[in-house]
C-alpha positions as CSV (number, residue, x, y, z in Angstrom):
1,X,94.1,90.8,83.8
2,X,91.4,88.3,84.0
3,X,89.2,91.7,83.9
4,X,89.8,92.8,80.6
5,X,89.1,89.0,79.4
6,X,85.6,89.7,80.7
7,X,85.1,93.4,80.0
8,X,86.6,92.6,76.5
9,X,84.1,89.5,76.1
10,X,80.9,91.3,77.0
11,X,82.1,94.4,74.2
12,X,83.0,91.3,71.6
13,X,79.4,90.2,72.0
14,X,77.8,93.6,71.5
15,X,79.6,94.3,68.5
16,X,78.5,91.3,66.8
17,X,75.1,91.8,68.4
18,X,75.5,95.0,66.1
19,X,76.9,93.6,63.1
20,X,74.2,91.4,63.1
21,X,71.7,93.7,63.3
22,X,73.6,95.7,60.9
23,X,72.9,92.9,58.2
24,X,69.9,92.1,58.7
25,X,70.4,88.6,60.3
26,X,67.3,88.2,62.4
27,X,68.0,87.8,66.0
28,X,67.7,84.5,67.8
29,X,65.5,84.5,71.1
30,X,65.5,82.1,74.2
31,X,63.4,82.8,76.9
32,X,62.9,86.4,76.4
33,X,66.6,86.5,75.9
34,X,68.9,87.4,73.0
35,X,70.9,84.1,72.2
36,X,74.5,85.4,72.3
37,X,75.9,81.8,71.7
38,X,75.1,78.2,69.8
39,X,76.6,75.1,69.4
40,X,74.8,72.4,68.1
41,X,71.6,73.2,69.3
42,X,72.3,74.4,72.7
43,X,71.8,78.3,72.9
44,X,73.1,80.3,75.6
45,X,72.1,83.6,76.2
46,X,73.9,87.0,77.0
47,X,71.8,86.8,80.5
48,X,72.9,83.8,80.8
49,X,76.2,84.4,80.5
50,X,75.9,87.6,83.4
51,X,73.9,85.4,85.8
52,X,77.1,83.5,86.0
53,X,80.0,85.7,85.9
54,X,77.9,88.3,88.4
55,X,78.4,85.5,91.0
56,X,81.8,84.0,89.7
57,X,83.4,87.2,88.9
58,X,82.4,89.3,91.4
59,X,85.9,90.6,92.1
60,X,86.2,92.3,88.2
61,X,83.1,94.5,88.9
62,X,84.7,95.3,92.1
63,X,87.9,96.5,90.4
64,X,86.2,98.5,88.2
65,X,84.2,100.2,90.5
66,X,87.1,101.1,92.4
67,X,89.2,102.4,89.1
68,X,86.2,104.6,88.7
69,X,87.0,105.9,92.0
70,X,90.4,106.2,92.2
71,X,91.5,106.2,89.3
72,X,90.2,110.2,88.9
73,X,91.5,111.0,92.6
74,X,95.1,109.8,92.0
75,X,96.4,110.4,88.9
76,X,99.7,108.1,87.7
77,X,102.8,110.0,88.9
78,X,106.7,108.8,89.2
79,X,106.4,107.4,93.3
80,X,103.8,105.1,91.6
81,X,105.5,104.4,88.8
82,X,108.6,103.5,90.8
83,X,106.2,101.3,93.4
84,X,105.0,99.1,90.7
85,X,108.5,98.9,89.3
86,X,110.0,98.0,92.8
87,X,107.2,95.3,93.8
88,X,107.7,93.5,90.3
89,X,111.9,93.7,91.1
90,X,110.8,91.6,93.8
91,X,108.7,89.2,92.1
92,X,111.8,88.1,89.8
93,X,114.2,88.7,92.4
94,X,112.2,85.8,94.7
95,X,111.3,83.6,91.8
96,X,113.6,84.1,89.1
97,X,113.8,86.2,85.9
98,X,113.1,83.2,83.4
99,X,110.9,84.4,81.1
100,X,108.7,81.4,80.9
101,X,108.6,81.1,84.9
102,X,108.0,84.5,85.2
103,X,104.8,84.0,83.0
104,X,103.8,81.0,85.3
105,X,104.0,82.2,88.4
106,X,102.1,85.5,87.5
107,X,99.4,83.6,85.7
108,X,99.7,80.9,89.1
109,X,99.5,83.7,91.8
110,X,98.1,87.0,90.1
111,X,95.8,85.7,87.6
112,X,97.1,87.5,85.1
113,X,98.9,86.6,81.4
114,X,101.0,89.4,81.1
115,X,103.6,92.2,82.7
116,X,101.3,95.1,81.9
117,X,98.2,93.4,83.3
118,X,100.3,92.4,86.2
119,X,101.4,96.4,86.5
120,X,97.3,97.4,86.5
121,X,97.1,95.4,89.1
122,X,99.4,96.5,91.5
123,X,98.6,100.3,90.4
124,X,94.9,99.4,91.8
125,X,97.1,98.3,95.4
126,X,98.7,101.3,95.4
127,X,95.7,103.6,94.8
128,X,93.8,101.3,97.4
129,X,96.5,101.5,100.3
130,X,96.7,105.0,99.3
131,X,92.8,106.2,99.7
132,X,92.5,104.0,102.9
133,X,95.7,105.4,104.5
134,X,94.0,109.1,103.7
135,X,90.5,108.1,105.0
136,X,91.5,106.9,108.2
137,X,93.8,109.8,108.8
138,X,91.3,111.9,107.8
139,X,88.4,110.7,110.5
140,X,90.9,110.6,113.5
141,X,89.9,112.4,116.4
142,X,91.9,115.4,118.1
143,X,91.8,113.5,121.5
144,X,93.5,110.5,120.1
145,X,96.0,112.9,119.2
146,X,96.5,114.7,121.8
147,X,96.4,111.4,123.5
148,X,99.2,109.9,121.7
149,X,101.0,113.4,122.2
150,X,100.9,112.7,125.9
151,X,101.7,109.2,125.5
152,X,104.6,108.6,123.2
153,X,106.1,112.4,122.1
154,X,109.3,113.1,123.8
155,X,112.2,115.5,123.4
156,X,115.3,113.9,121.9
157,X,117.1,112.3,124.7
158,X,120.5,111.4,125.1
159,X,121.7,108.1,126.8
160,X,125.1,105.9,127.4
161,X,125.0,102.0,127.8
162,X,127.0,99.1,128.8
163,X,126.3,96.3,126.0
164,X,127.0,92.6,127.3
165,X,126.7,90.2,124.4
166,X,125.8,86.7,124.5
167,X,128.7,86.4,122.0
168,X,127.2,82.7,120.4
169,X,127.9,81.3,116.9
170,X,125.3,81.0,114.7
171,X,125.4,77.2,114.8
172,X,125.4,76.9,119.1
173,X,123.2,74.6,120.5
174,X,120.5,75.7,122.6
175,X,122.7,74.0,125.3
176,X,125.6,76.5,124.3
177,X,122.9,79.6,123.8
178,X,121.4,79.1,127.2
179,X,125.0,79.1,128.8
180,X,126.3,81.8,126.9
181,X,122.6,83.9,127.9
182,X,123.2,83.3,131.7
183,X,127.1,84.2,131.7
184,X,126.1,87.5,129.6
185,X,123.5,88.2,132.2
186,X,125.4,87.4,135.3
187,X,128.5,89.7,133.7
188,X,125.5,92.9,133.3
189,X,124.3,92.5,137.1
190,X,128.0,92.6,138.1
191,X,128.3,95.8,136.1
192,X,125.4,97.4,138.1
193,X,126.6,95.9,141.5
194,X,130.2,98.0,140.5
195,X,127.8,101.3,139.7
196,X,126.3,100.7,142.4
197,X,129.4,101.0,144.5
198,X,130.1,104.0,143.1
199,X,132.1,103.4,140.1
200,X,132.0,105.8,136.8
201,X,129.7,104.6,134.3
202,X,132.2,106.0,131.7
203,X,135.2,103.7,132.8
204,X,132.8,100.7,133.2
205,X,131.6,101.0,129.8
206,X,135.0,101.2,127.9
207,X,136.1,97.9,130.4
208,X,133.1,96.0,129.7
209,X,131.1,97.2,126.8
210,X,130.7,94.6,123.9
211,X,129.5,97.9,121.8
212,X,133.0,98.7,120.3
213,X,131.4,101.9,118.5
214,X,130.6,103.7,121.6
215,X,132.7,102.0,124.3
216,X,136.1,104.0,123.7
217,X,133.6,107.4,124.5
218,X,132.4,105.7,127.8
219,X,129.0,104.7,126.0
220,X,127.6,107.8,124.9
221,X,125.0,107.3,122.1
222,X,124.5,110.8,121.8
223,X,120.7,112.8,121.7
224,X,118.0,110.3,119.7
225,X,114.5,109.9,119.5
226,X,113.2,106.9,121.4
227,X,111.3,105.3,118.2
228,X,114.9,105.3,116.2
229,X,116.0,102.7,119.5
230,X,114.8,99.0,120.1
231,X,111.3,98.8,122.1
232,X,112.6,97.7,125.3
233,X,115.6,99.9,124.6
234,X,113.2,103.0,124.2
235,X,110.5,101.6,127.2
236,X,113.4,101.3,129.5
237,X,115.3,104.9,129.0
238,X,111.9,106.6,128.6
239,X,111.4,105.7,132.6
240,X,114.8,107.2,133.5
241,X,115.3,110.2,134.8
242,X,118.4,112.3,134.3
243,X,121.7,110.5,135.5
244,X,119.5,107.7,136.8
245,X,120.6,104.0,135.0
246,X,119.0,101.1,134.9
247,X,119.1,98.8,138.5
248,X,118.7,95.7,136.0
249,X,119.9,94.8,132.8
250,X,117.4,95.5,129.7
251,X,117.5,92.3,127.3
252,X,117.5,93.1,123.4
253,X,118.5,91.5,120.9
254,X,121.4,92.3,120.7
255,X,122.4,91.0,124.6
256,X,121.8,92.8,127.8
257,X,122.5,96.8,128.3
258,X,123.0,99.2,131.1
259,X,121.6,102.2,130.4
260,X,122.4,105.6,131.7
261,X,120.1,108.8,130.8
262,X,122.3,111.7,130.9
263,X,120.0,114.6,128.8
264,X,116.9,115.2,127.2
265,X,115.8,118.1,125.1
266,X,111.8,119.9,125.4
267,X,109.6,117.7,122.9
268,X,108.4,119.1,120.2
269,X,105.0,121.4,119.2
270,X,101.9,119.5,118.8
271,X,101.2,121.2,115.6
272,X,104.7,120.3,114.3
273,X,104.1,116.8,114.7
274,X,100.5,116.0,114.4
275,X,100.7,114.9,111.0
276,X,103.6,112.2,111.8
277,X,101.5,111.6,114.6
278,X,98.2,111.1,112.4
279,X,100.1,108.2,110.6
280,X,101.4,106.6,113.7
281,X,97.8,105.9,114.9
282,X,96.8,105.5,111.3
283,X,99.3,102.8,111.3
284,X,98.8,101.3,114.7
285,X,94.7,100.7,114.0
286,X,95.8,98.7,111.0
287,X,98.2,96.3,112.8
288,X,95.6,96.1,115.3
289,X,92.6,95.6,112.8
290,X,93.4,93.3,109.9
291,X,89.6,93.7,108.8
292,X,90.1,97.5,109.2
293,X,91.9,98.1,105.3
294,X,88.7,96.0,103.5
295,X,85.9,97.7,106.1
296,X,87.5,101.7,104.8
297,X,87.3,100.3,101.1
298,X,83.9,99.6,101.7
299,X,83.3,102.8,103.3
300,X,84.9,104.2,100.5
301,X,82.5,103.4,98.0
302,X,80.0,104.1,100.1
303,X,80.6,107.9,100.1
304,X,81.4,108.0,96.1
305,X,77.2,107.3,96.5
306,X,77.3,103.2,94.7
307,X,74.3,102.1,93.7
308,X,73.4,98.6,92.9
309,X,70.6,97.9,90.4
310,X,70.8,94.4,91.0
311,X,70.0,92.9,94.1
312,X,71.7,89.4,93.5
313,X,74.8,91.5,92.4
314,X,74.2,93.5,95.7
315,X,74.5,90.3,97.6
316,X,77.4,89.0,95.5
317,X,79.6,92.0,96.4
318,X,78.5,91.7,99.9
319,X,79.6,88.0,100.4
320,X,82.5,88.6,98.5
321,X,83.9,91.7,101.4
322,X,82.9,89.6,104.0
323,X,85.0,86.4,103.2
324,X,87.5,89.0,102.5
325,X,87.5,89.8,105.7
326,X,86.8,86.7,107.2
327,X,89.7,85.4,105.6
328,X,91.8,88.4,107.5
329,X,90.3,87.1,110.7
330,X,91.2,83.7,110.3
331,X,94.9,84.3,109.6
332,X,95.2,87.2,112.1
Protein backbone atom coordinates (compact mmCIF):
# COMPACT_ATOMS: atom_id res chain seq x y z
CA UNK A 1 0.00 0.00 0.00
CA UNK A 2 1.13 3.37 -1.01
CA UNK A 3 1.44 3.72 3.08
CA UNK A 4 4.02 1.52 3.80
CA UNK A 5 6.11 3.11 0.72
CA UNK A 6 5.96 6.25 2.90
CA UNK A 7 6.14 4.84 6.49
CA UNK A 8 9.03 2.59 5.07
CA UNK A 9 10.76 5.74 3.50
CA UNK A 10 10.77 7.99 6.54
CA UNK A 11 12.30 4.53 8.76
CA UNK A 12 14.96 4.15 5.61
CA UNK A 13 15.99 7.65 6.29
CA UNK A 14 16.46 7.38 10.03
CA UNK A 15 18.41 4.43 9.78
CA UNK A 16 20.94 5.93 7.64
CA UNK A 17 20.54 9.13 9.66
CA UNK A 18 21.96 6.57 12.34
CA UNK A 19 24.51 4.77 10.41
CA UNK A 20 25.79 7.93 9.76
CA UNK A 21 26.08 9.07 12.89
CA UNK A 22 27.30 5.77 13.88
CA UNK A 23 30.56 6.41 11.71
CA UNK A 24 31.20 9.38 12.34
CA UNK A 25 30.22 11.11 8.95
CA UNK A 26 29.50 14.65 10.08
CA UNK A 27 25.94 15.64 9.36
CA UNK A 28 25.01 17.99 6.54
CA UNK A 29 22.75 21.10 7.60
CA UNK A 30 20.40 23.31 5.38
CA UNK A 31 18.46 25.82 7.02
CA UNK A 32 18.44 24.46 10.43
CA UNK A 33 17.62 21.22 8.85
CA UNK A 34 19.29 17.87 8.58
CA UNK A 35 19.94 17.26 4.72
CA UNK A 36 18.36 13.79 4.18
CA UNK A 37 19.06 13.92 0.38
CA UNK A 38 21.75 15.39 -2.46
CA UNK A 39 22.17 15.30 -5.85
CA UNK A 40 24.54 17.36 -7.45
CA UNK A 41 24.36 20.10 -5.25
CA UNK A 42 20.80 20.38 -4.52
CA UNK A 43 20.06 19.21 -0.86
CA UNK A 44 16.76 18.38 0.27
CA UNK A 45 15.93 18.02 3.74
CA UNK A 46 13.93 15.51 5.94
CA UNK A 47 11.51 18.66 6.71
CA UNK A 48 11.41 19.15 3.47
CA UNK A 49 10.46 16.08 2.53
CA UNK A 50 7.24 16.11 5.49
CA UNK A 51 6.13 19.62 4.41
CA UNK A 52 5.22 17.93 1.29
CA UNK A 53 3.92 14.56 1.95
CA UNK A 54 1.80 16.12 5.21
CA UNK A 55 -0.18 17.93 2.49
CA UNK A 56 0.10 15.28 -0.42
CA UNK A 57 -0.30 12.33 1.73
CA UNK A 58 -2.69 13.29 4.03
CA UNK A 59 -4.73 10.15 3.55
CA UNK A 60 -1.60 7.59 4.99
CA UNK A 61 -1.53 9.45 8.31
CA UNK A 62 -5.16 9.14 8.30
CA UNK A 63 -4.93 5.37 7.89
CA UNK A 64 -2.68 5.00 10.53
CA UNK A 65 -4.49 6.84 12.91
CA UNK A 66 -7.36 4.78 12.35
CA UNK A 67 -5.37 1.27 12.59
CA UNK A 68 -4.31 2.67 15.96
CA UNK A 69 -7.87 2.74 16.63
CA UNK A 70 -9.26 -0.04 15.40
CA UNK A 71 -7.04 -2.15 14.90
CA UNK A 72 -6.88 -2.92 19.01
CA UNK A 73 -10.87 -2.80 19.14
CA UNK A 74 -11.40 -5.48 16.43
CA UNK A 75 -9.09 -8.02 16.38
CA UNK A 76 -8.73 -10.28 12.83
CA UNK A 77 -11.22 -13.11 13.08
CA UNK A 78 -12.66 -15.73 10.23
CA UNK A 79 -16.09 -13.20 9.11
CA UNK A 80 -13.18 -10.85 8.23
CA UNK A 81 -11.04 -13.02 6.85
CA UNK A 82 -13.83 -14.37 4.68
CA UNK A 83 -15.03 -10.47 3.75
CA UNK A 84 -11.71 -9.64 2.39
CA UNK A 85 -11.54 -12.99 0.63
CA UNK A 86 -15.20 -12.42 -0.87
CA UNK A 87 -14.64 -8.62 -2.01
CA UNK A 88 -11.29 -9.67 -3.83
CA UNK A 89 -13.52 -12.89 -5.54
CA UNK A 90 -15.16 -10.07 -6.93
CA UNK A 91 -12.41 -7.98 -8.13
CA UNK A 92 -11.25 -10.90 -10.52
CA UNK A 93 -14.53 -12.15 -11.03
CA UNK A 94 -15.45 -8.39 -12.72
CA UNK A 95 -12.01 -7.87 -14.25
CA UNK A 96 -10.43 -11.01 -14.84
CA UNK A 97 -7.94 -13.34 -13.04
CA UNK A 98 -4.86 -12.50 -15.42
CA UNK A 99 -2.23 -12.05 -13.36
CA UNK A 100 -0.75 -9.08 -14.99
CA UNK A 101 -4.29 -7.31 -15.27
CA UNK A 102 -4.95 -8.12 -11.94
CA UNK A 103 -1.73 -6.19 -10.88
CA UNK A 104 -2.95 -3.18 -13.09
CA UNK A 105 -6.19 -2.67 -12.15
CA UNK A 106 -5.26 -2.81 -8.35
CA UNK A 107 -2.32 -0.49 -8.79
CA UNK A 108 -5.01 1.72 -11.32
CA UNK A 109 -8.00 1.71 -8.78
CA UNK A 110 -6.52 0.82 -5.17
CA UNK A 111 -3.20 2.29 -5.35
CA UNK A 112 -1.66 -0.57 -4.28
CA UNK A 113 1.22 -3.09 -5.88
CA UNK A 114 0.35 -6.10 -4.41
CA UNK A 115 -2.55 -8.75 -3.05
CA UNK A 116 -1.59 -8.38 0.62
CA UNK A 117 -1.42 -4.57 0.48
CA UNK A 118 -4.64 -4.74 -1.37
CA UNK A 119 -6.04 -7.22 1.65
CA UNK A 120 -4.77 -4.26 4.41
CA UNK A 121 -6.72 -2.22 2.72
CA UNK A 122 -10.01 -3.61 2.68
CA UNK A 123 -9.41 -5.04 6.34
CA UNK A 124 -9.25 -1.08 7.33
CA UNK A 125 -13.08 -0.99 5.26
CA UNK A 126 -14.20 -3.56 7.20
CA UNK A 127 -13.05 -2.32 10.63
CA UNK A 128 -14.29 1.25 9.45
CA UNK A 129 -17.94 0.08 8.44
CA UNK A 130 -17.74 -1.92 11.41
CA UNK A 131 -17.06 0.89 14.23
CA UNK A 132 -19.43 3.36 12.46
CA UNK A 133 -22.26 0.74 12.18
CA UNK A 134 -21.61 0.25 16.25
CA UNK A 135 -21.39 4.12 16.96
CA UNK A 136 -24.52 5.09 15.42
CA UNK A 137 -26.41 2.22 16.97
CA UNK A 138 -24.94 2.93 20.04
CA UNK A 139 -26.18 6.91 20.21
CA UNK A 140 -29.89 6.03 19.02
CA UNK A 141 -32.48 7.24 20.99
CA UNK A 142 -35.27 5.04 22.84
CA UNK A 143 -38.05 7.26 21.17
CA UNK A 144 -36.76 6.52 17.68
CA UNK A 145 -37.23 3.19 18.71
CA UNK A 146 -40.16 3.04 20.00
CA UNK A 147 -41.09 5.14 17.15
CA UNK A 148 -40.16 2.82 14.60
CA UNK A 149 -41.88 0.05 16.85
CA UNK A 150 -45.06 1.89 16.26
CA UNK A 151 -44.38 2.55 12.76
CA UNK A 152 -43.12 -0.49 10.98
CA UNK A 153 -43.43 -3.77 13.60
CA UNK A 154 -46.20 -6.02 12.79
CA UNK A 155 -47.30 -9.53 13.59
CA UNK A 156 -46.72 -11.97 10.71
CA UNK A 157 -49.60 -11.62 8.49
CA UNK A 158 -50.97 -13.90 6.09
CA UNK A 159 -52.35 -12.80 2.64
CA UNK A 160 -53.70 -14.41 -0.89
CA UNK A 161 -53.31 -12.63 -4.31
CA UNK A 162 -54.36 -12.65 -7.80
CA UNK A 163 -51.08 -11.97 -9.98
CA UNK A 164 -51.81 -10.47 -13.54
CA UNK A 165 -48.59 -10.40 -15.53
CA UNK A 166 -47.72 -8.14 -18.23
CA UNK A 167 -46.39 -11.36 -19.88
CA UNK A 168 -43.74 -9.18 -22.44
CA UNK A 169 -40.52 -10.62 -24.04
CA UNK A 170 -37.53 -9.25 -23.06
CA UNK A 171 -36.98 -7.67 -26.45
CA UNK A 172 -40.84 -5.83 -26.79
CA UNK A 173 -40.99 -2.56 -27.80
CA UNK A 174 -42.14 0.08 -25.61
CA UNK A 175 -45.02 0.06 -28.14
CA UNK A 176 -45.67 -3.79 -27.30
CA UNK A 177 -44.81 -3.07 -23.23
CA UNK A 178 -47.26 -0.34 -22.98
CA UNK A 179 -50.03 -2.63 -24.63
CA UNK A 180 -49.21 -5.57 -22.83
CA UNK A 181 -49.21 -3.07 -19.34
CA UNK A 182 -52.87 -1.76 -20.12
CA UNK A 183 -54.32 -5.29 -21.12
CA UNK A 184 -52.69 -6.73 -17.66
CA UNK A 185 -54.30 -3.87 -15.94
CA UNK A 186 -57.66 -3.88 -17.44
CA UNK A 187 -57.65 -7.99 -16.86
CA UNK A 188 -56.85 -7.05 -12.66
CA UNK A 189 -59.92 -4.41 -12.45
CA UNK A 190 -62.06 -7.06 -14.08
CA UNK A 191 -60.92 -9.43 -11.38
CA UNK A 192 -62.08 -6.94 -8.64
CA UNK A 193 -65.34 -5.95 -10.45
CA UNK A 194 -66.08 -10.18 -10.23
CA UNK A 195 -65.06 -9.92 -6.29
CA UNK A 196 -66.96 -7.40 -6.08
CA UNK A 197 -70.01 -9.25 -7.28
CA UNK A 198 -69.55 -11.59 -4.89
CA UNK A 199 -67.35 -14.16 -6.39
CA UNK A 200 -64.69 -16.42 -4.18
CA UNK A 201 -61.43 -15.00 -4.14
CA UNK A 202 -60.13 -18.60 -4.01
CA UNK A 203 -61.79 -19.65 -7.47
CA UNK A 204 -60.79 -16.33 -9.04
CA UNK A 205 -57.25 -16.79 -8.22
CA UNK A 206 -56.74 -20.41 -9.61
CA UNK A 207 -58.84 -18.91 -13.03
CA UNK A 208 -56.83 -15.99 -13.33
CA UNK A 209 -53.63 -16.02 -11.34
CA UNK A 210 -50.35 -15.72 -13.50
CA UNK A 211 -48.64 -16.93 -9.97
CA UNK A 212 -48.58 -20.72 -10.83
CA UNK A 213 -46.98 -21.45 -7.30
CA UNK A 214 -49.85 -20.29 -5.32
CA UNK A 215 -52.77 -20.32 -7.82
CA UNK A 216 -53.81 -24.12 -7.52
CA UNK A 217 -54.25 -23.23 -3.46
CA UNK A 218 -56.51 -20.18 -4.38
CA UNK A 219 -53.52 -17.72 -3.75
CA UNK A 220 -52.61 -18.24 -0.32
CA UNK A 221 -49.04 -17.12 0.44
CA UNK A 222 -49.21 -18.23 3.76
CA UNK A 223 -48.21 -16.01 7.30
CA UNK A 224 -44.94 -13.58 6.31
CA UNK A 225 -43.48 -10.54 7.56
CA UNK A 226 -44.17 -7.49 5.46
CA UNK A 227 -40.32 -6.55 4.99
CA UNK A 228 -39.77 -10.30 3.32
CA UNK A 229 -42.65 -8.79 0.53
CA UNK A 230 -42.07 -6.02 -2.25
CA UNK A 231 -42.70 -2.30 -0.88
CA UNK A 232 -45.91 -1.65 -2.50
CA UNK A 233 -46.72 -5.29 -1.88
CA UNK A 234 -46.07 -4.74 1.99
CA UNK A 235 -47.61 -0.83 1.95
CA UNK A 236 -50.70 -2.15 0.40
CA UNK A 237 -51.51 -5.44 2.71
CA UNK A 238 -50.27 -3.49 5.77
CA UNK A 239 -53.67 -1.16 5.13
CA UNK A 240 -55.95 -4.21 4.95
CA UNK A 241 -57.85 -5.34 7.44
CA UNK A 242 -58.80 -8.97 7.92
CA UNK A 243 -60.76 -10.38 4.72
CA UNK A 244 -60.67 -6.93 3.28
CA UNK A 245 -58.76 -6.97 -0.52
CA UNK A 246 -57.59 -4.51 -2.36
CA UNK A 247 -60.45 -2.21 -4.49
CA UNK A 248 -57.54 -1.60 -7.05
CA UNK A 249 -54.81 -3.48 -8.42
CA UNK A 250 -51.21 -2.93 -6.64
CA UNK A 251 -48.48 -2.58 -9.52
CA UNK A 252 -44.99 -4.52 -8.80
CA UNK A 253 -42.74 -5.60 -10.60
CA UNK A 254 -43.71 -8.42 -11.29
CA UNK A 255 -47.45 -7.11 -12.82
CA UNK A 256 -50.48 -6.15 -11.04
CA UNK A 257 -51.95 -8.15 -7.76
CA UNK A 258 -55.12 -8.47 -5.93
CA UNK A 259 -54.50 -8.88 -2.53
CA UNK A 260 -56.66 -10.47 0.08
CA UNK A 261 -55.57 -10.22 3.95
CA UNK A 262 -57.02 -13.24 5.55
CA UNK A 263 -54.80 -13.37 9.21
CA UNK A 264 -52.36 -11.77 11.18
CA UNK A 265 -50.59 -12.92 14.25
CA UNK A 266 -49.81 -10.24 17.70
CA UNK A 267 -46.28 -8.55 16.69
CA UNK A 268 -43.72 -9.22 18.54
CA UNK A 269 -41.92 -7.75 22.12
CA UNK A 270 -40.22 -4.58 21.85
CA UNK A 271 -37.28 -6.01 23.72
CA UNK A 272 -37.16 -9.02 21.33
CA UNK A 273 -36.67 -6.83 18.51
CA UNK A 274 -34.97 -3.68 19.41
CA UNK A 275 -31.73 -4.76 18.34
CA UNK A 276 -33.04 -5.69 14.63
CA UNK A 277 -34.74 -2.55 15.05
CA UNK A 278 -31.47 -0.59 16.11
CA UNK A 279 -29.92 -1.60 12.67
CA UNK A 280 -32.95 -0.80 10.68
CA UNK A 281 -32.65 2.89 11.69
CA UNK A 282 -28.93 2.51 11.80
CA UNK A 283 -29.32 1.57 8.20
CA UNK A 284 -31.93 4.00 7.10
CA UNK A 285 -29.78 7.28 8.40
CA UNK A 286 -27.05 6.03 6.19
CA UNK A 287 -29.07 5.81 2.95
CA UNK A 288 -30.52 8.99 3.96
CA UNK A 289 -27.05 10.64 4.90
CA UNK A 290 -24.22 9.83 2.50
CA UNK A 291 -21.96 12.40 4.55
CA UNK A 292 -23.15 10.52 7.70
CA UNK A 293 -20.35 7.31 7.43
CA UNK A 294 -17.20 10.05 7.10
CA UNK A 295 -18.93 12.65 9.80
CA UNK A 296 -19.06 9.14 12.64
CA UNK A 297 -15.33 8.46 11.48
CA UNK A 298 -14.51 11.72 12.43
CA UNK A 299 -16.43 11.50 15.58
CA UNK A 300 -14.65 8.52 16.13
CA UNK A 301 -11.37 9.81 16.50
CA UNK A 302 -12.54 12.43 18.25
CA UNK A 303 -13.47 10.34 21.29
CA UNK A 304 -10.09 8.10 21.11
CA UNK A 305 -8.85 11.97 22.42
CA UNK A 306 -6.48 12.87 18.67
CA UNK A 307 -4.33 15.40 19.14
CA UNK A 308 -2.62 17.29 16.44
CA UNK A 309 0.85 18.91 17.09
CA UNK A 310 0.85 20.44 13.85
CA UNK A 311 -1.52 22.93 12.85
CA UNK A 312 -0.83 22.77 9.02
CA UNK A 313 -1.29 18.89 9.43
CA UNK A 314 -4.55 19.83 11.51
CA UNK A 315 -5.74 21.73 8.55
CA UNK A 316 -4.61 19.12 6.00
CA UNK A 317 -6.72 16.37 7.68
CA UNK A 318 -9.60 18.75 7.89
CA UNK A 319 -9.74 19.66 4.09
CA UNK A 320 -9.11 16.24 3.36
CA UNK A 321 -12.76 14.95 5.39
CA UNK A 322 -14.43 17.65 4.04
CA UNK A 323 -13.83 16.99 0.22
CA UNK A 324 -14.58 13.55 1.41
CA UNK A 325 -17.67 14.52 2.11
CA UNK A 326 -18.25 16.92 -0.37
CA UNK A 327 -17.56 14.50 -2.84
CA UNK A 328 -20.57 12.22 -1.14
CA UNK A 329 -22.79 15.31 -1.64
CA UNK A 330 -22.09 15.85 -5.02
CA UNK A 331 -22.86 12.26 -6.18
CA UNK A 332 -25.79 11.84 -3.80
Amino acid sequence: MKKSKIVMGISALLVVSLIMTGCGKKIEVKNGSKVAVSIKGDKFTATEYYQKIKKDNIHTIVEMIDHSILDKKYKSDEEEKEYIENQIKQIKSYYGEDDETYKKVIKQYFGVDSEEELKEMIALEYKREKAVNEYIEKNIKDDEIEKYYNENIFGEIKASHILISTNTKADATDEEKAKAEKEALEKAKKVIKELNKGKKFKDLAKKYSDDKATSSNGGDLGYFQLGDMVVDFSNAVKELKKNEYTKEPVKTQYGYHIILRTGEKDKAKLEDVKDDIKEKIRENKLNEDKTLYYETLKEIREENKIKWNDDELKNAYENYMQELINSVKENS
